[in-house]
N, C-alpha and C positions, 0 to 999 in steps of 0.2 A: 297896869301893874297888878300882881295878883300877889298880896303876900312879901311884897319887896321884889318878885321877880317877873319877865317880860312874859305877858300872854301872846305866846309867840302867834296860835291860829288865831287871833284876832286882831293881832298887826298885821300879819301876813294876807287877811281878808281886806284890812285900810289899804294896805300897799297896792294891791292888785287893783282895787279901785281907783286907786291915785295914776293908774296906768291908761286906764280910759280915759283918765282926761286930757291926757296928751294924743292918743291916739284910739279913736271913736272904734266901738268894733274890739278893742283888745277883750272887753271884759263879754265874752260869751254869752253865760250865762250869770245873771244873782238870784239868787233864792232866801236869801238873808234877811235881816233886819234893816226896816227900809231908815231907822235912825241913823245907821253907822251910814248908808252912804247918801244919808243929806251933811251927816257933819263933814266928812268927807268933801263935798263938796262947796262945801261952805268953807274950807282953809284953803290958804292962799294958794294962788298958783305953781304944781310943783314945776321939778324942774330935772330933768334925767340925772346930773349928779347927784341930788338930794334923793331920788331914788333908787339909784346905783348905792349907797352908802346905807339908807336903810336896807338894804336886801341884803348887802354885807354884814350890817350891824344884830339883822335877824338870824342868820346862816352862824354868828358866832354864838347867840344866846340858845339857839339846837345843841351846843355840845353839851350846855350844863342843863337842859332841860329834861322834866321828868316823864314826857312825853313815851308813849311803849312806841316798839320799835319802827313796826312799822309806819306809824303817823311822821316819827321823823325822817323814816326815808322820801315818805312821799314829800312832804315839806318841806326837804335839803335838794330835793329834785325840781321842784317849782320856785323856789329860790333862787336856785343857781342860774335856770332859765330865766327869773325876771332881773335880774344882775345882766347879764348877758344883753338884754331886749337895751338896758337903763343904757349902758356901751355904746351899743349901737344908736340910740336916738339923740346922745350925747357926742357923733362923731367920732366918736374913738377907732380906730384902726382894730376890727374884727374882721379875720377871714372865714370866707363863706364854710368851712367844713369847720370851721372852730363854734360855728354861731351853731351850725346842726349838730354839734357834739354837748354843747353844754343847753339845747333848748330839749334835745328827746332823747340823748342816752345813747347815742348811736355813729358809727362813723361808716360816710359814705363814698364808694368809689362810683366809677363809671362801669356801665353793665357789660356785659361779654358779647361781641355781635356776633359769634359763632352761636348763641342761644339765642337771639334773634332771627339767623337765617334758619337756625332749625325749624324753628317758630314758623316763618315762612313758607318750609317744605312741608309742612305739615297743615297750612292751611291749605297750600297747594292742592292737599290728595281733596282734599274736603268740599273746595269750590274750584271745581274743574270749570273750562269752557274757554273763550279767545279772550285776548286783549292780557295787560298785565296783571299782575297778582294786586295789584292796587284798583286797579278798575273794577276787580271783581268781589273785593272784595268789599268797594262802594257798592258795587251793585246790592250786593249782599244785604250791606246794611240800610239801600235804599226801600228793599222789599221791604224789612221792618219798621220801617217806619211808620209812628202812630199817627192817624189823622188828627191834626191839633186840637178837633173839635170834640175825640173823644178822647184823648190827653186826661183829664179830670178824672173823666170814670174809670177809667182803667184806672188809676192812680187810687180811687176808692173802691175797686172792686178787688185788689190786690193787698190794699191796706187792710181790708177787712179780713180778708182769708188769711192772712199773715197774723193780724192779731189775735184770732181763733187758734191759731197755734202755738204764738206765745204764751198765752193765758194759761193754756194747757202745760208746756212747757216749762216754763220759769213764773207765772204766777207776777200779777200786777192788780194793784189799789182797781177798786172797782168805778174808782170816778176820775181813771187816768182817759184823756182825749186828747185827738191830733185832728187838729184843722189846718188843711189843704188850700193853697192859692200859688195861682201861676202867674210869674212874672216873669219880668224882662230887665235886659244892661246888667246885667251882674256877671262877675266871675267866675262862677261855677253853677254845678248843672243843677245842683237839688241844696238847702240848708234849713237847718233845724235851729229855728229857735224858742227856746225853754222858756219857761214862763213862772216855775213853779208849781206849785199845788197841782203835780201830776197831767200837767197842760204844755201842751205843746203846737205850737204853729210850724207847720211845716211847706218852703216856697218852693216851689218847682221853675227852674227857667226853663222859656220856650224859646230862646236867642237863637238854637240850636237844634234838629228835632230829636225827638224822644225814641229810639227803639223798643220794641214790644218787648226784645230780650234782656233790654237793659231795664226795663221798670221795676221788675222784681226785684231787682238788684238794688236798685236805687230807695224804693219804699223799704223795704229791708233794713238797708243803709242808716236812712233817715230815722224809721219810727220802728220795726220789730223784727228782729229784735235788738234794733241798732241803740242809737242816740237818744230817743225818747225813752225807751226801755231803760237804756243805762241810767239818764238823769232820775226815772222814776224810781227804783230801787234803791240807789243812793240815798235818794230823799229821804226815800220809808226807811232804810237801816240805818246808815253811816250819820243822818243829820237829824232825822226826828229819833230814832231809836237810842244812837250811840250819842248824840250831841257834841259831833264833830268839827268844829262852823270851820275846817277850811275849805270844807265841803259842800258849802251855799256860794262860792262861786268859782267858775270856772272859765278860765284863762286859756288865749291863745301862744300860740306858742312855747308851750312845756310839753313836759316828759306824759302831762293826763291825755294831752291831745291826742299821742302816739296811741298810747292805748285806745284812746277813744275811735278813732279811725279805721285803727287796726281790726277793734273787735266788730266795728259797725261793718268791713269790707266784709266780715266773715260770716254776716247776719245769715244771708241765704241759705250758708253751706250749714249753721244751726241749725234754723227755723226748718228746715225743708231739707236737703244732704241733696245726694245722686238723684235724680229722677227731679229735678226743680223745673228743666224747659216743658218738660210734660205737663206735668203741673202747672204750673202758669201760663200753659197753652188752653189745659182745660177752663181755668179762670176768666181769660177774655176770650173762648171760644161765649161765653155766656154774653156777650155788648156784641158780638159779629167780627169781633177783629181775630182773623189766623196767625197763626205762628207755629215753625215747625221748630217745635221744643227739644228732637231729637237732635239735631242738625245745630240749633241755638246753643245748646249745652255742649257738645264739639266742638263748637266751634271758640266758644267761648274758655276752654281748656286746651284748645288749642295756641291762642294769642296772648292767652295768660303772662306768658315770661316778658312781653310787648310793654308793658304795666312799667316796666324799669325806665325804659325809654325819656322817661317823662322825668325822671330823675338825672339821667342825664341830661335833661336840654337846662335846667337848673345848673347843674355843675358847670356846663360847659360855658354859662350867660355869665357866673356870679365868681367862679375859682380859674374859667381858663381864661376870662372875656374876648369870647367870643362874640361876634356880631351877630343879629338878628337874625338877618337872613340865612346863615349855618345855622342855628338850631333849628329855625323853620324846618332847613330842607332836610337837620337829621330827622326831627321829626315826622315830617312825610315817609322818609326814606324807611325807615323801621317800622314807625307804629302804621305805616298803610294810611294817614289821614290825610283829608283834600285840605290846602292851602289855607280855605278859610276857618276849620278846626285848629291847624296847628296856629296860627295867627291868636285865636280865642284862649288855647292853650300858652302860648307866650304870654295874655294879657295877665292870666293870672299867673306864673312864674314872676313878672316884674312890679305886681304889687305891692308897696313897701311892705307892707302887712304881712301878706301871704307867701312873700319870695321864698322862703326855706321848706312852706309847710307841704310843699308835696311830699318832701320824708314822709308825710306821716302814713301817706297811701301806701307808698312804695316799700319800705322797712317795716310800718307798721302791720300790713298785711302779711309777710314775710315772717318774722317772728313771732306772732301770734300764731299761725298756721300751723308750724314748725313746735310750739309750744304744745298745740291741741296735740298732735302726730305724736308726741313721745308721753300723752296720758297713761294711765298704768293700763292694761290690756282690761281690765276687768269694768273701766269707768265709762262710762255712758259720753257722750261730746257734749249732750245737755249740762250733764252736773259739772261738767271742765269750764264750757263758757260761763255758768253761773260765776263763778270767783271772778269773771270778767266783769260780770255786771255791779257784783259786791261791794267786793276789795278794795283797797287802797295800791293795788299791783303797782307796778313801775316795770319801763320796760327792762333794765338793769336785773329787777330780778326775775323778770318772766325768763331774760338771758340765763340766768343761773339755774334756774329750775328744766329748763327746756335740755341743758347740759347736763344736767342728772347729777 
């Protein structure tokens, strides 16, 4: 209580806490006060309605709070989503497009397969030669593939050249680090985890191999000017500068996630723009590994709309239920992947955890893209992603602003 009234970011920081304890993994990142969450864990065991009721009981103390405006949008958006989360672990009867509307702002349909086969036709011109467009388009991505052995280095020779240009770019604490390790059995292909005081560990999974044209993408992604970048800048303004604390942790499944995804898919197109395969062909041309950067960046803009795909086999598991084996073989069928990708890909769609947060790729990419695109003619895409790294954005208003 502050004054007789509820310190709403710092119940909102207990609550969020209280969610990892029910499910390991909710709470991202903490950058906070390692008191609050020993006390935290030191009260009794919660329990999804008593959660569900605080997230209610904080979303009503936002109306009378003196909070500027945008801290309460952002905080009536992480709320609403952990209400939503407390529903669902409580059993409560939530449908799949209601759970992705109140977790990231957004409502989702199934994608258009006429912009798929175009997708198709146009890979078509690109990777000519016999057998099916699938075949070839394994072949394709066989040629890129990194030797495991030099996985690592390329992973640091690309983080580094990346870094050199966010530094230049947007400007980071001079004792911000990202340490590199490759693992295995996980759900997804690359994750960042935050550490604080401008530190970051970053795992790379090898379940799967690594394409040469996808690394830039993924370091990017991960660490510049993605996820490490963003938590660093947040830290230095919004939490040590502004003394913001709902901004020392950060929560799966909300409206920050979307952003966070979105602006991290968009890293490369920042840090680097047109000419990236080139670029990153000269980068590991330096360890011995080729890559034709020309061809990789067509190719790459060419499968781009393929991206959705992956939103529908979610819809079609959680809103149509559909059986396994159909989303498998939509899977295949559009995104061109071999049986054991799309399998890997169902692993993580059906993770309690993770089941919704493919939105965050799929929308989130989308509407940040679309956001940057309608900057004022005169602004750089540097100083546009900046308020990404910033801000308190949501994607609600990145929607508003993008609509002019």
């Amino acid at each position: 209580m502050v004054n007789g009234a509820v310190d709403v970011p710092l119940e909102y920081v207990r609550l969020g806490l209280r969610f990892d304890r029910l499910e390991e993994g909710f709470v991202d990142a903490y950058t906070g006060d390692r008191r609050i969450r020993a006390q935290v864990d030191d009260e009794p065991a919660p329990t999804p309605q008593r959660l569900r009721d605080q997230a209610r009981g904080l979303l009503r103390e936002l109306d009378s709070s003196d909070l500027p405006a945008d801290r309460v949008a952002h905080l009536r958006g992480q709320l609403t989503a952990l209400e939503c989360t407390a529903r669902k672990m409580g059993e409560e009867p939530v449908g799949f497009r209601e759970e992705v509307r109140a977790y990231f702002q957004v409502d989702v349909t199934l994608g258009d397969e006429a912009s798929y086969a175009a997708a198709h036709a146009a890979l078509e011109e690109l990777l000519p030669g016999s057998g099916t467009l699938a075949e070839r388009y394994a072949q394709h991505r066989r040629r890129e593939e990194c030797p495991p052995a030099k996985l690592e280095e390329a992973v640091h020779a690309l983080s580094s050249a990346l870094r050199d240009r966010v530094r230049a770019s947007y400007g980071l604490p001079d004792v911000e680090t990202v340490a590199y390790e490759v693992v295995t059995d996980k759900p997804w292909s690359g994750f960042n985890y935050y550490a604080g005081d401008y530190r970051s560990r970053v795992a790379i999974n090898a379940d799967l191999p690594h394409r040469t044209s996808q690394l830039p993408h993924l370091v990017a992604h991960e660490s510049y000017p993605g996820h490490h970048t963003e938590h660093c800048r947040k830290e230095m303004g919004l939490v040590e500068r502004d003394q913001h604390l709902e901004h020392t942790v950060f929560l799966v499944n909300t409206p920050e996630c979307l952003m966070a995804e979105g602006l991290a898919d968009l890293g490369l197109e920042a840090a680097v723009g047109d000419g990236w395969g080139p670029w990153a062909a000269e980068v590991l041309a330096d360890l011995g590994l080729r890559l034709d950067g020309e061809l990789a960046e067509r190719v790459a803009a060419a499968a781009a709309p393929l991206n959705r795909v992956r939103q529908d086999a979610a819809i079609m598991l959680h809103d149509q239920r559909a059986s396994a084996d159909a989303v498998v073989a939509h899977l295949q069928r559009w995104s061109l992947v071999s049986h054991d990708r799309a399998v890997q890909q169902l692993r993580f769609l059906t993770h309690p955890l993770w089941r919704a947060y493919i939105t965050t790729y799929v929308e989130g990419y989308d509407l940040l893209a679309g956001w940057l695109r309608a900057r004022p003619a005169d602004q750089p895409v540097a100083d546009r992603f900046l308020r990404l790294l910033d801000e308190p954005l949501t994607p609600a208003r990145i929607a508003e602003e993008a609509q002019g």
